[in-house]
C-alpha positions in Angstrom: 0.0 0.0 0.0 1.7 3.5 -0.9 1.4 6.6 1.4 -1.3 8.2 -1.2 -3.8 5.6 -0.5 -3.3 5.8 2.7 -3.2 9.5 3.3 -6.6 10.6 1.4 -8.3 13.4 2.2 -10.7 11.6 4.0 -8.5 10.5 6.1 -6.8 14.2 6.7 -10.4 15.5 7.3 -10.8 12.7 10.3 -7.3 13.9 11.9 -8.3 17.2 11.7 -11.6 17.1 13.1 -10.2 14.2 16.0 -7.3 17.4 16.2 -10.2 19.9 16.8 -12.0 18.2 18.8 -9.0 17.2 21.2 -8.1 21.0 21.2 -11.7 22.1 22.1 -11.9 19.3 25.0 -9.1 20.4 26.5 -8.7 24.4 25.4 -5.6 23.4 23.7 -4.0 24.7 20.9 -2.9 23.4 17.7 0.2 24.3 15.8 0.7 22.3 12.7 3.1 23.5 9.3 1.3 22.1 5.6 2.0 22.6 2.3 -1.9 21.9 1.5 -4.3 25.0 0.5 -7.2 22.7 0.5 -6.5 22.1 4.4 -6.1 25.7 5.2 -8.9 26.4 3.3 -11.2 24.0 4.9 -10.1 24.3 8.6 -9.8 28.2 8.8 -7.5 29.6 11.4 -5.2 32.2 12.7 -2.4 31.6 9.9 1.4 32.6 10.4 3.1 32.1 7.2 7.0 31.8 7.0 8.8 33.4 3.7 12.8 34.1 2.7 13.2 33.1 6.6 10.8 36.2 7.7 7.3 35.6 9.9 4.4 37.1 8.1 1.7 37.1 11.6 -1.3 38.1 10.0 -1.3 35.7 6.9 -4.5 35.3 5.2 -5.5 32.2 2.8 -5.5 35.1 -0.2 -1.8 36.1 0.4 -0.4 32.6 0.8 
């Protein structure tokens, strides 16, 4: 079995709502790094993006 049939995104919408709801259970936070837009874009968040070595805070899903 390669890792694309095992990491669908089914499977990274059930780790990020098991994530989610493990955060809001216990008023944690969750820091994660991804290369997927369709993530971001699905789970919206406070988003910190990193560029040329800088920290951009206030990153938005239409400057990414």
């Amino acid at each position: 079995m390669s890792l694309q049939e095992i990491w669908d995104p089914e499977t990274t919408d059930e780790i990020m709502n098991l994530l989610l709801r493990i955060a809001g259970e216990t008023n944690a936070a969750i820091v994660m790094a991804t290369h997927d837009y369709m993530v971001v874009k699905k789970f919206p968040a406070r988003l910190i993006k990193t560029e040329n070595g800088k920290v951009i805070p206030h990153a938005t899903i239409n400057n990414l």
